[in-house]
C-alpha positions in Angstrom: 0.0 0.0 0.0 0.9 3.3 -0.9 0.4 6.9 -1.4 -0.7 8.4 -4.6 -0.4 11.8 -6.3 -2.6 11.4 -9.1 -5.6 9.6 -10.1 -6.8 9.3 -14.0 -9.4 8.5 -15.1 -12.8 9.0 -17.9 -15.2 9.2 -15.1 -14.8 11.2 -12.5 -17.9 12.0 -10.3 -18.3 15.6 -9.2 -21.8 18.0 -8.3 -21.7 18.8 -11.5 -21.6 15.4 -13.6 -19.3 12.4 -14.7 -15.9 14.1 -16.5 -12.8 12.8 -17.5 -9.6 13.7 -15.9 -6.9 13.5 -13.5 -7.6 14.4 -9.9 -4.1 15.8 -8.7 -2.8 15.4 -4.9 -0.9 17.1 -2.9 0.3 15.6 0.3 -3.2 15.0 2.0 -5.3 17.0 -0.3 -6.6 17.7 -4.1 -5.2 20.3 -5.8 -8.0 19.9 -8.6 -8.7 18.2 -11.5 -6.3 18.5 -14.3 -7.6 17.6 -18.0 -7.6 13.5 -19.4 -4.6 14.1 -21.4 -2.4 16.6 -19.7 1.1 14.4 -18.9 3.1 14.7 -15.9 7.1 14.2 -15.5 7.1 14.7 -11.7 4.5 12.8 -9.9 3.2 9.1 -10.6 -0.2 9.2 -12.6 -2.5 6.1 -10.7 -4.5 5.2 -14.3 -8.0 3.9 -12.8 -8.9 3.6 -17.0 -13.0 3.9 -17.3 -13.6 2.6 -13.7 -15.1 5.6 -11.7 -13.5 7.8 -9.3 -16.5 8.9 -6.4 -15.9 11.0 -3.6 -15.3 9.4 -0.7 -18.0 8.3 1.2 -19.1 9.3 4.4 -21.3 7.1 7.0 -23.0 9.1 9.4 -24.4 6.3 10.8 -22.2 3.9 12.1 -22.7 1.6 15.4 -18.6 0.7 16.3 -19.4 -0.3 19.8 -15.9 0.3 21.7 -15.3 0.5 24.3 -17.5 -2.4 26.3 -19.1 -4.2 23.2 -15.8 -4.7 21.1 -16.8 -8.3 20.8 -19.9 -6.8 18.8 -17.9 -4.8 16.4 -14.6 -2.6 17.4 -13.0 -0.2 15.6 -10.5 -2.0 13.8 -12.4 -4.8 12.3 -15.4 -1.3 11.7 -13.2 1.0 10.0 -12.2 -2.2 7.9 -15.6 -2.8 6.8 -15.8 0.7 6.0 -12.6 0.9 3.8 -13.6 -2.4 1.6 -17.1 -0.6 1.3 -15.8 2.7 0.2 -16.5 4.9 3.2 -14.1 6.7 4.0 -14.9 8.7 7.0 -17.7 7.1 9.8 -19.6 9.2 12.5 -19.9 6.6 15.2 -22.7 6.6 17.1 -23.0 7.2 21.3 -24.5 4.1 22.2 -23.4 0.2 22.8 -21.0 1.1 23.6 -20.0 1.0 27.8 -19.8 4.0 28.3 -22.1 5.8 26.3 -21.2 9.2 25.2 -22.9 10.9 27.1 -20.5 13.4 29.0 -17.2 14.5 28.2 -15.5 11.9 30.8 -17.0 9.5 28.1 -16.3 11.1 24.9 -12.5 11.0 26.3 -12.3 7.2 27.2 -13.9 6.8 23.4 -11.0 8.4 22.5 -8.5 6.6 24.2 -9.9 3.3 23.6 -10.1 3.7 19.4 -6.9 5.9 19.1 -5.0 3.9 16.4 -7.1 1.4 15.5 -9.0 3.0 12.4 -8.6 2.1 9.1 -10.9 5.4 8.0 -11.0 9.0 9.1 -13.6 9.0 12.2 -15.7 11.5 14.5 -18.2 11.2 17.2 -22.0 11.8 18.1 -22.5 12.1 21.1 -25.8 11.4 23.7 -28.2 13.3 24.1 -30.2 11.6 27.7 -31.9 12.7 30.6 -30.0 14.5 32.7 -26.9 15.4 30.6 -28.3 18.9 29.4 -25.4 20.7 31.3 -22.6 18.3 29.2 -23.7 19.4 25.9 -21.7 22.7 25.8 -19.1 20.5 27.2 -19.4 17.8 24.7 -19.9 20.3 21.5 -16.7 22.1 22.6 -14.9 19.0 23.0 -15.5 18.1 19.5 -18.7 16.0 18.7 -20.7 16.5 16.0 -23.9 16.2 17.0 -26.0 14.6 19.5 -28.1 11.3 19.1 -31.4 10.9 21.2 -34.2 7.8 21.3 -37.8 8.7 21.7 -38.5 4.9 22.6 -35.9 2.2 24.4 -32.7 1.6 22.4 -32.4 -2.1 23.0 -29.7 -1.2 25.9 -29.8 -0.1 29.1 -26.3 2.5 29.6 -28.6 4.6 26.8 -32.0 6.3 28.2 -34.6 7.2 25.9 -36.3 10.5 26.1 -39.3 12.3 26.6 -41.3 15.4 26.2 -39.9 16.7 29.0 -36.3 15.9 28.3 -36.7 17.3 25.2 -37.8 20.8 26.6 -34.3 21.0 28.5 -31.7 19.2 25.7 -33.2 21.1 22.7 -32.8 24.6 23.6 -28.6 23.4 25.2 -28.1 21.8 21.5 -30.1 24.7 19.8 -27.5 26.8 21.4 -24.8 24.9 20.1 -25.9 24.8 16.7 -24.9 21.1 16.3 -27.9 18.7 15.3 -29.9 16.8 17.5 -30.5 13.2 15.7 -33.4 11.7 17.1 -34.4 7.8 16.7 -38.2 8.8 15.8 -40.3 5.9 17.2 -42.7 6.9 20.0 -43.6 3.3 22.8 -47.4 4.0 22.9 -48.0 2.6 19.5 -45.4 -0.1 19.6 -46.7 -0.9 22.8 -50.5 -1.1 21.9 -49.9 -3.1 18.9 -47.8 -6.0 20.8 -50.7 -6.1 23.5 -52.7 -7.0 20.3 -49.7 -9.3 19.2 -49.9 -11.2 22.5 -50.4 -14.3 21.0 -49.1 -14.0 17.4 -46.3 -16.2 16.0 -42.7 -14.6 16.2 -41.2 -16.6 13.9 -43.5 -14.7 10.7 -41.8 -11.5 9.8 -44.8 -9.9 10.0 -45.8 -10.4 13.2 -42.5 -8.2 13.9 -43.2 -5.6 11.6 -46.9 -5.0 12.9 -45.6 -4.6 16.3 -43.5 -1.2 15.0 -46.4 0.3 13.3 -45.8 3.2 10.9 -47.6 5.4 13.0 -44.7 5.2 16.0 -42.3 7.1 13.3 -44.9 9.1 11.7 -46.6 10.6 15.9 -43.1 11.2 16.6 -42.0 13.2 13.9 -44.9 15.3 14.4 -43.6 15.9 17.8 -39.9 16.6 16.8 -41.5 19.3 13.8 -43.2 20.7 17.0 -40.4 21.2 19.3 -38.0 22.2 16.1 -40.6 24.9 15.2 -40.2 26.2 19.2 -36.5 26.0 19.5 -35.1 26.4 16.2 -32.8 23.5 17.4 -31.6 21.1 13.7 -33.5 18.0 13.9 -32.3 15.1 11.7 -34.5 12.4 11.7 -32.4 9.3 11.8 -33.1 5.8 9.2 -36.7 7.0 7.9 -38.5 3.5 7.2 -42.1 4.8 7.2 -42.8 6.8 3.5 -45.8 8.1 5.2 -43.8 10.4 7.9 -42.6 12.4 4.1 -45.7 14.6 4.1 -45.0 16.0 7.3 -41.3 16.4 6.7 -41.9 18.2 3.1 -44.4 20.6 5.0 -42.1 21.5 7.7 -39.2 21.7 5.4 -41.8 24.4 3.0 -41.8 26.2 6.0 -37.8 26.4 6.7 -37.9 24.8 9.7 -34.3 23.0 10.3 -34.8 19.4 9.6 -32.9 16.7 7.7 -33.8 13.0 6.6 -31.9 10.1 6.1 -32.5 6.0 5.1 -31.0 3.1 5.0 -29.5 0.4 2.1 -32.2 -2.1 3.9 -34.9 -0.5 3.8 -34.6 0.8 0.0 -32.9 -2.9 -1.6 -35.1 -5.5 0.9 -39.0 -5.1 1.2 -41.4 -7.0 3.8 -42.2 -9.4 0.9 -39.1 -10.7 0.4 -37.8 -12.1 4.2 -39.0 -15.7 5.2 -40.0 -16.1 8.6 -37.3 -16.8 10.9 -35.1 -15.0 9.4 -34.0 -12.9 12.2 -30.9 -11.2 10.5 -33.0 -9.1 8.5 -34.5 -7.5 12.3 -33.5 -4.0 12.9 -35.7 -1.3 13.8 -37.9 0.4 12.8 -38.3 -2.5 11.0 -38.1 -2.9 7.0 -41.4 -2.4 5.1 -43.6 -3.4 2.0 -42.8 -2.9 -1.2 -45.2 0.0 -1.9 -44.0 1.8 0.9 -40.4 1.0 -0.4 -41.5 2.9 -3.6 -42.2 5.9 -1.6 -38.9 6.0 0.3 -37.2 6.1 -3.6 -39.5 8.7 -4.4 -38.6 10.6 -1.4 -35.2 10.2 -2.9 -36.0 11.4 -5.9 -37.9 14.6 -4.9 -35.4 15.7 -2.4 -37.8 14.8 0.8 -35.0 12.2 1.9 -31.6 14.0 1.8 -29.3 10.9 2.4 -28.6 8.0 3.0 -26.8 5.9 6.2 -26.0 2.4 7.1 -27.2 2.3 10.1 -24.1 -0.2 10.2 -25.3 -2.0 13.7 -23.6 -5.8 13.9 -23.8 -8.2 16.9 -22.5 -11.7 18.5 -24.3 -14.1 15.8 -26.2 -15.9 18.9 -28.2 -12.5 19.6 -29.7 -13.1 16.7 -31.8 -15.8 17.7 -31.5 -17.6 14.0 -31.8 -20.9 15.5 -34.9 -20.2 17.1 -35.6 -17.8 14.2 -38.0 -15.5 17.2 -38.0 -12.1 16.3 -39.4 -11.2 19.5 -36.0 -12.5 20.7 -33.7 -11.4 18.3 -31.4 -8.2 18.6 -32.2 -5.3 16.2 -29.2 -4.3 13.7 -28.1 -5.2 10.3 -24.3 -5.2 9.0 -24.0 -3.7 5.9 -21.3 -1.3 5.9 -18.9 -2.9 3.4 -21.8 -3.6 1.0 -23.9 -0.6 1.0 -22.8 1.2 -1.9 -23.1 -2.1 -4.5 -26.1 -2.4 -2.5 -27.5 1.0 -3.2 -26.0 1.5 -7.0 -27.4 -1.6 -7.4 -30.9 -0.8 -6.6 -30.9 3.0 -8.0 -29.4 1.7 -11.4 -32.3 0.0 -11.9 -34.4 3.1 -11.0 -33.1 5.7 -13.7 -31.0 7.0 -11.0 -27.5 8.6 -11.8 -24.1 7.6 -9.6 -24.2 11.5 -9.1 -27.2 10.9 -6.9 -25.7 7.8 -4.9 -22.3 10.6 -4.5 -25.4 13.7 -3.6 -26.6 10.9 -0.9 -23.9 9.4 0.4 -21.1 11.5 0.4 -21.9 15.0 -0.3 -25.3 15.4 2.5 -23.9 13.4 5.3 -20.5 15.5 5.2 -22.9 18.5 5.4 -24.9 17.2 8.0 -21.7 16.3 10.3 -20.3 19.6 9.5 -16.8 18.4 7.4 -18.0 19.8 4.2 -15.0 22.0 3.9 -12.4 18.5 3.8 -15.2 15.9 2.9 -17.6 15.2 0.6 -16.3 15.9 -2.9 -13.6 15.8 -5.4 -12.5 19.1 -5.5 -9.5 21.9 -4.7 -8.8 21.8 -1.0 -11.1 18.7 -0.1 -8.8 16.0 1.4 -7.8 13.3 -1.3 -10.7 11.3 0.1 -11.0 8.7 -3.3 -13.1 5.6 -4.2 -12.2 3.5 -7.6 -15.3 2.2 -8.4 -16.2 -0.9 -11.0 -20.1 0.3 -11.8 -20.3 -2.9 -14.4 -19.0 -5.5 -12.1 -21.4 -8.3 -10.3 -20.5 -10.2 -7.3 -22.0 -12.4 -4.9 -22.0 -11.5 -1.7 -20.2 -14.1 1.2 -18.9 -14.1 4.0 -15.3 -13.5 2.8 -16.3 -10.5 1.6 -17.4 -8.8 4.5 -14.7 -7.6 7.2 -16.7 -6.8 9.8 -16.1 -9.3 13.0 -19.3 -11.1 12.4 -20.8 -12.3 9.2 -24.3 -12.4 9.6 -26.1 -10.3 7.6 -29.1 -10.0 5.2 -27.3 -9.6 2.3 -25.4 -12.7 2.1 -26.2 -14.6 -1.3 -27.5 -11.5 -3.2 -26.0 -10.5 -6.2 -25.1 -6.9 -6.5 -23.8 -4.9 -9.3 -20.6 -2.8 -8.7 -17.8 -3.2 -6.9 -15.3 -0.8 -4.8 -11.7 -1.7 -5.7 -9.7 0.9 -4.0 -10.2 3.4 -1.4 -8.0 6.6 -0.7 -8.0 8.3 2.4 -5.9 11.7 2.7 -4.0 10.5 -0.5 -3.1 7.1 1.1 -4.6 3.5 -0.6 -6.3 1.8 2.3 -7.9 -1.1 0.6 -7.2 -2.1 -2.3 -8.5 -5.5 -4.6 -9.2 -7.0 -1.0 -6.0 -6.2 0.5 -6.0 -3.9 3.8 -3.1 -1.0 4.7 -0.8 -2.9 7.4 -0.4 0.0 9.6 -3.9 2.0 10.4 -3.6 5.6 9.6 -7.3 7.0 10.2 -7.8 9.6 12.4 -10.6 11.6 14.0 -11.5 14.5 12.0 -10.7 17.7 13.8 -12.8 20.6 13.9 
């Protein structure tokens, strides 16, 4: 592995199209994009031919788990995934991990436990729980990017979930910031009511599962967030949108300029209800994935500009929390691992749409470096960014197995699917990462500063 100095190629993905030409480096950032067929004595010319060069992508997203859940997914085997899949920058999230990151004592033991492990540039949400109102000033001035709250339990217990009345002391401390406030948008009542109903259902049918997180537990507390952004001001971004029918609200609100972002997820736009057999427990995560028509929607959202991005919501266990031998989803823990597949997964499925691979840059490079606030060193291939590449095979097809998923664990939904395109090297700061399956020996990702 090694550093490179120029990249050449026919198709090179910026805002404003595809365009031939060589992006030229400098150290740890791009000079700019010299013409297809200017030569060069002095530096080495890396010739990627008619495979694409995209921005490199950035996960906002991202469930690393260390410290105290390593054995789930850790930063080294994480950032790995997120090399092979083209990412090269991850915003890893506050919970799972022991501690949470929920004060700056937290954030600093984060810090310690991940320093050198990276494969990837990194940076941090933080938590935003009750009772840590007077640690946000703290945490934003420390560095974080945000802050990440649930409006319903997170599946562990170190994370609290809020409620109305949290909400009425963190947003005005984060509004104050002017960092985001992410919010997991699923409100208990109506996931409550509907497994009361559920009591006696079979939790091996997928559906059972998916009619116990009813659409209207995303689309009650969105209306609540649009409530409290309109009073505060505070940035809301509402986190893995699964229900389509939440988009009229958000379009309104957004009509009206109220601060609010939206993201999905690869699952939830490739996989529909329809397709997953019950017992299949690795396709659980939550909110849950839906039918086809609403899947329909979500793309539509895409395409109208009502869904801004898209995350992984990267979010691997221990195989055996999955419950697949029992196959109960009842049982099973929530989270699907996808980070080193996401972008086949996602060209694949917007190819087939009329979408351009400008779009899958728009959504997965270019919004989520705005939202994290690294726009001005992430997001696209131009002067002054940091040499953040991916060479990308658009035409190639693969089958997804086991061997071709880093992460620690390799359960997920997508094993056996065949997906079209293929990331064959990724450049952070200048410096090859992955390349053809190959990993750099010596990490060299670092936390992006502010």
């Amino acid at each position: 592995m090694h550093s490179v100095q120029a990249v050449r190629s026919t198709r090179i993905v910026t805002s404003s199209g595809l365009q031939p030409g060589v992006v030229v480096i400098s150290g740890s950032k791009i000079l700019g994009i010299a013409p297809f067929g200017e030569s060069f004595d002095s530096i080495q010319v890396t010739d990627a031919g008619d495979h694409m060069v995209l921005p490199g992508l950035v996960d906002v997203h991202t469930h690393l788990n260390e410290p105290g859940r390593t054995e789930w997914e850790g930063f080294e085997t994480g950032t790995k995934a997120a090399a092979a899949g083209g990412f090269t920058t991850i915003i890893d999230m506050p919970l799972n991990c022991i501690p949470s990151t929920t004060t700056v004592q937290a954030l600093r033991e984060k810090r310690a436990a991940v320093s050198g492990k990276a494969s990837v540039d990194y940076a941090f949400w933080a938590g935003a729980v009750p009772g840590n109102s007077a640690e946000i000033a703290g945490l934003a001035k420390a560095g974080v990017r945000g802050l990440k709250c649930f409006l319903v339990h997170p599946g562990t217990d170190e994370f609290t979930m809020v409620e109305e009345g949290d909400l009425l002391k963190v947003m005005p401390a984060i509004a104050d910031t002017g960092l985001p406030l992410l919010a997991h948008a699923e409100l208990p009542g109506p996931i409550a009511e509907a497994t009361r109903r559920l009591a006696d259902a079979n939790w091996r049918e997928y559906n059972t599962y998916m009619q116990s997180r009813p659409e209207t537990a995303e689309t009650e507390a969105i209306r609540l967030l649009i409530g409290f952004v309109r009073r505060f001001n505070c940035r809301v971004h509402i986190v893995h949108l699964s229900a389509a029918t939440a988009l009229h609200d958000l379009e309104a609100a957004r009509e009206q300029a109220l601060p609010i972002t939206v993201e999905s997820c690869p699952h939830y736009l490739y996989f529909s209800a329809e397709d997953i057999p019950d017992g299949r427990t690795e396709f659980k995560c939550a909110p849950p994935i839906r039918e086809a028509i609403n899947q329909a929607m979500l793309w539509e959202g895409l395409r109208s500009g009502g869904i801004d991005m898209i995350a992984t919501d990267h979010s691997p266990c221990p195989p055996a929390l999955k419950c697949t031998d029992a196959g109960d989803f009842s049982a099973a823990w929530g989270g699907i691992s996808s980070l080193s597949v996401s972008l086949p997964v996602i060209w694949t499925a917007a190819r087939d749409r009329g979408f351009h691979i400008t779009d899958v840059a728009r959504w997965m490079s270019e919004k989520p470096a705005s939202l994290a606030g690294l726009s001005s060193a992430k997001g696209s291939i131009s002067a002054g960014q940091d040499a953040d590449l991916v060479i990308f095979d658009p035409d190639a097809m693969f089958e997804v197995t086991a061997d071709v998923i880093p992460s620690r664990h390799k359960l997920s939904p997508y094993l056996g699917e065949t997906l079209k395109g293929r990331v064959l090297t990724t450049i952070v700061r200048g410096d090859i990462v992955y390349q053809q399956g190959q990993f750099r020996e010596r990490p060299t990702g670092r936390e992006v500063s502010w």
